[in-house]
C-alpha positions as CSV (number, residue, x, y, z in Angstrom):
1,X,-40.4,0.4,-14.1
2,X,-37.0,-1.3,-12.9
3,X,-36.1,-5.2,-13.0
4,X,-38.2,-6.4,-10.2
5,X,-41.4,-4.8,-12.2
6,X,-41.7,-2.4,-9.6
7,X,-42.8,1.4,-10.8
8,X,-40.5,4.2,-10.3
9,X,-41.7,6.8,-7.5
10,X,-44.0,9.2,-9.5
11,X,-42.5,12.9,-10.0
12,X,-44.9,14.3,-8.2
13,X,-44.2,15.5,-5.0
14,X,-47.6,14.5,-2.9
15,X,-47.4,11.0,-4.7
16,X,-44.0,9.8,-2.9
17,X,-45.7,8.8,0.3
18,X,-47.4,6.3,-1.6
19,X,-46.1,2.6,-0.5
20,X,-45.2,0.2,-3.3
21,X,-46.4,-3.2,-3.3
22,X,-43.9,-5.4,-1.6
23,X,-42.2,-8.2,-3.8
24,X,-43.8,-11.3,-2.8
25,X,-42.6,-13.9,-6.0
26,X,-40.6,-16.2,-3.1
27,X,-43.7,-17.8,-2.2
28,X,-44.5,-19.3,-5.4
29,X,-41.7,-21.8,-4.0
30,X,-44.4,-22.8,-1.7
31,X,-46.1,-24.8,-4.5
32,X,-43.9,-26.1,-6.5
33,X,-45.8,-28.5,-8.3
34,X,-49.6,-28.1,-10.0
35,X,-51.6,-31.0,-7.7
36,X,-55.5,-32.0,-8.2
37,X,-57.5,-30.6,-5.7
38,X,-59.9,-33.5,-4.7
39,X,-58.8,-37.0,-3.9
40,X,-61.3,-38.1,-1.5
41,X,-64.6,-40.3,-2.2
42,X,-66.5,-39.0,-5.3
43,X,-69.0,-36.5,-4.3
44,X,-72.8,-37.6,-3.3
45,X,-76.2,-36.5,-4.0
46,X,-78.2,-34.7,-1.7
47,X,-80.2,-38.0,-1.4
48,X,-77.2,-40.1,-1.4
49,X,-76.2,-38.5,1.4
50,X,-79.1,-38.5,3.5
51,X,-79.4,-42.4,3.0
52,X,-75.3,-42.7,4.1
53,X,-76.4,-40.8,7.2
54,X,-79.7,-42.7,8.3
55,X,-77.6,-46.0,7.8
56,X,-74.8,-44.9,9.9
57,X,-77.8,-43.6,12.6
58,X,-79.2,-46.9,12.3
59,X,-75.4,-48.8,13.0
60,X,-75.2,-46.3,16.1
61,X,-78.5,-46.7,17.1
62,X,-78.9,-50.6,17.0
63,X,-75.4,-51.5,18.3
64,X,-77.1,-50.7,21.7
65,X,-78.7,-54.3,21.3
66,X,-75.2,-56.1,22.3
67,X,-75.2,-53.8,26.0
68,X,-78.5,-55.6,27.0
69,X,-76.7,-57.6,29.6
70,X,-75.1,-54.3,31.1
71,X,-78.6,-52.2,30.9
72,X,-80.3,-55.2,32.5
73,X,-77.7,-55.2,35.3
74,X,-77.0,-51.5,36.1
75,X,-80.9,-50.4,35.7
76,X,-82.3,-52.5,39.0
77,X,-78.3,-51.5,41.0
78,X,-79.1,-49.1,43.6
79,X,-82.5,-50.5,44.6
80,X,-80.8,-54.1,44.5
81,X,-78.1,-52.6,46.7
82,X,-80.6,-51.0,48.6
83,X,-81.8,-54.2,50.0
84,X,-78.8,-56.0,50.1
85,X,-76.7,-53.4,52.1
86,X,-79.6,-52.8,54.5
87,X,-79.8,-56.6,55.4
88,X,-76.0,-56.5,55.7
89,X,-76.4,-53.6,58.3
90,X,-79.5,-54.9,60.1
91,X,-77.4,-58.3,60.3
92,X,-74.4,-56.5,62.0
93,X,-76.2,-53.7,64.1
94,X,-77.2,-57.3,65.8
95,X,-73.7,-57.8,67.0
96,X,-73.6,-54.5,68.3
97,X,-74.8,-53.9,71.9
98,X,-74.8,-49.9,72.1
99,X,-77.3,-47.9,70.2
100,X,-74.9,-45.1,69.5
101,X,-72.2,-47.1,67.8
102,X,-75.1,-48.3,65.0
103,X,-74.3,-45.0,63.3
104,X,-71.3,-45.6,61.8
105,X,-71.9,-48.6,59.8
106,X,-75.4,-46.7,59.3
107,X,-73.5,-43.8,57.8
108,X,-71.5,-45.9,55.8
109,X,-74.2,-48.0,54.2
110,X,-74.9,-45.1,52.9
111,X,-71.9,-43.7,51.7
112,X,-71.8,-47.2,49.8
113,X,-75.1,-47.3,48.3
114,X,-75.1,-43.7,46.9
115,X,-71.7,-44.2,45.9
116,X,-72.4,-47.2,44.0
117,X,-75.9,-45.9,42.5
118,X,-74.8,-43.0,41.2
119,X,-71.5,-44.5,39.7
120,X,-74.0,-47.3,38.1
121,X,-76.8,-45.1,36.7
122,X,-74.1,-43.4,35.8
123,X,-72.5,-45.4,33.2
124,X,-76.1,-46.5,32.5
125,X,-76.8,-43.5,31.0
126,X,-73.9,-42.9,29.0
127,X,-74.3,-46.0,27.6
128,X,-77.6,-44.5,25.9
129,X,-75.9,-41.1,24.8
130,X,-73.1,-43.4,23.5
131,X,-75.7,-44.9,21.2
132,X,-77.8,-42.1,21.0
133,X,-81.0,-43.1,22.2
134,X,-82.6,-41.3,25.0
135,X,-82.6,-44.0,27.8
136,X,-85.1,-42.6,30.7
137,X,-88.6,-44.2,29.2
138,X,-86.7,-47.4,28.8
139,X,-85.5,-47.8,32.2
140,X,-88.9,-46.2,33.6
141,X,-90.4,-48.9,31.9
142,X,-88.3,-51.9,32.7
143,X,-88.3,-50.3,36.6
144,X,-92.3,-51.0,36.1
145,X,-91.6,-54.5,34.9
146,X,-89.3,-55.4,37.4
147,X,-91.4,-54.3,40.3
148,X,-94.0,-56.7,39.1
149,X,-91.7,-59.2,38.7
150,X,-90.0,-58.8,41.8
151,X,-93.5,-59.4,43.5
152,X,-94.0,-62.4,41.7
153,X,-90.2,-63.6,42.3
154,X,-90.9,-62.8,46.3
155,X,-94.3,-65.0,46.2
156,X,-92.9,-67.8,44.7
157,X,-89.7,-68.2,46.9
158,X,-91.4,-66.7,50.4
159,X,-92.2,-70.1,51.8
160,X,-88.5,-70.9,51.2
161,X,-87.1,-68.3,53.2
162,X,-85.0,-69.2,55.9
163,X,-83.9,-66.9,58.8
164,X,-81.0,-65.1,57.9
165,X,-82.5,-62.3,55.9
166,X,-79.2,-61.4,53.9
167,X,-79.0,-64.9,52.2
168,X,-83.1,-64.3,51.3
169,X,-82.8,-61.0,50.1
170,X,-79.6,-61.8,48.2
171,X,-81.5,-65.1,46.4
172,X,-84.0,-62.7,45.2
173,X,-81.3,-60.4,44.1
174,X,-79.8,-62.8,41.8
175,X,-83.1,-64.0,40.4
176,X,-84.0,-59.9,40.2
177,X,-80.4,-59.4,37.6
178,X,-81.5,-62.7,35.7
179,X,-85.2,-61.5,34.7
180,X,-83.8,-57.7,34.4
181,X,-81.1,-59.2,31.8
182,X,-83.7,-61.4,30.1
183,X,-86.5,-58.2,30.0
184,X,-83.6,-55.6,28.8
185,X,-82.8,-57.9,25.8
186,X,-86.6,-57.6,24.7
187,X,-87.2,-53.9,25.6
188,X,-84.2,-52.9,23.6
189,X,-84.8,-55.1,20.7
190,X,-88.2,-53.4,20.2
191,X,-86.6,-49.6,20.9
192,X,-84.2,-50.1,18.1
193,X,-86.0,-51.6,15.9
194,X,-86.1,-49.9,12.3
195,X,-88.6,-52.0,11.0
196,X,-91.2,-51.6,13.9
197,X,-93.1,-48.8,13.8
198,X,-93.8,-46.3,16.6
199,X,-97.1,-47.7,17.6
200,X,-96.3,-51.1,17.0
201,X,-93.6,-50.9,19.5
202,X,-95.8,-48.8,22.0
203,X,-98.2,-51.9,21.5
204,X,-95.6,-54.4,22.4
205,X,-94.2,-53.1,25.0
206,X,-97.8,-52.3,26.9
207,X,-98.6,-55.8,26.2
208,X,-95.6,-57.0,27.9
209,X,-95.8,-55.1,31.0
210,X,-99.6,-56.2,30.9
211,X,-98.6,-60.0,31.2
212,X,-96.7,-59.6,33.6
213,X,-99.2,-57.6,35.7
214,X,-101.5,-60.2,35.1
215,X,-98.9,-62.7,36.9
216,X,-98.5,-60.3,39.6
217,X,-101.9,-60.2,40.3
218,X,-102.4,-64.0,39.5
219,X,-100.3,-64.6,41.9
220,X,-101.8,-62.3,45.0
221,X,-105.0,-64.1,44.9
222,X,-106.1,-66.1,47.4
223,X,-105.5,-70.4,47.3
């Protein structure tokens, strides 16, 4: 064996093929010092851990509450826009005198209001997958709402109406976004909600939609 503890090639001729192990001491200057190999947080139970995780779900989950206003505003958009941008044509295709040029603003109404609906639902959705909560029952269900509402907003402010159907339809519009705002609020309190169980909530929201059917059909009875 020679200085660098390395063994001297054996005698034998059939053994001298046999490659020595290279001399690898220069990387013990890659750790110089002796260190502790944890520093982080002290480690958790199992049970520990599960609770850390189902608060940070809840954080996640609830911290959908404070995008009411947004889910209130982009869930009623391209049926809003609908009506808006089709008064806007039928008031302009008044001003035009030749069938044939009604296509182009026809064409791009909508351009507009696919452009617009898809960018809205859009972000509406990944405002849900954000918080992770799955967002299609809630806007089905606050579509439902909204429909009876909207036929209750429409009764109440028909005998108002004037003749320029853009100013009606946009009146109703407005008043559509308010209750949609005011409706998303309570319809994603109740989805969040830790302390509400899954029937409970089921209850809740049936017996909301229920009221408001209730005025809807109030409303279409005969005076």
């Amino acid at each position: 064996m020679d200085r660098d503890h390395r063994l001297d090639t054996p005698d034998n001729e059939s053994l001298r093929t046999i490659r020595q192990l290279e001399d690898r001491s220069d990387l013990s200057t890659l750790y110089p010092n002796q260190q502790v190999e944890w520093k982080g947080m002290p480690l958790l139970s199992q049970q520990e851990r599960y609770a850390k995780r189902d608060a940070e779900q809840r954080a996640i989950t609830t911290g959908l509450r404070v995008r009411f206003v947004a889910i209130g505003l982009l869930t009623p958009l391209p049926f809003i826009a609908a009506l808006i941008l089709l008064s806007a044509f039928y008031t302009a295709s008044e001003y035009i005198s030749f069938e044939a040029l009604r296509i182009v603003p026809a064409i791009l109404t909508a351009v507009v209001w696919a452009w617009i609906s898809i960018r809205g639902w859009r972000t509406l959705f990944k405002i849900f997958y954000k918080h992770a909560v799955r967002g299609l029952p809630l806007v089905f269900i606050l579509l439902i709402q909204l429909a009876l509402v909207g036929w209750i907003l429409y009764s109440f402010t028909a005998p108002f109406f004037s003749n320029w159907v853009f100013g009606n339809l946009l009146g109703i519009s407005i008043g559509l976004f308010a209750i949609s705002t005011l409706l998303s609020g309570a319809l994603v309190f109740i989805w969040t909600s830790y302390r509400l169980g899954a029937s409970i909530k089921i209850a809740l929201i049936i017996a909301l939609t229920l009221v408001l059917a209730a005025g809807a059909v109030l409303i279409s009875l005969p005076r």
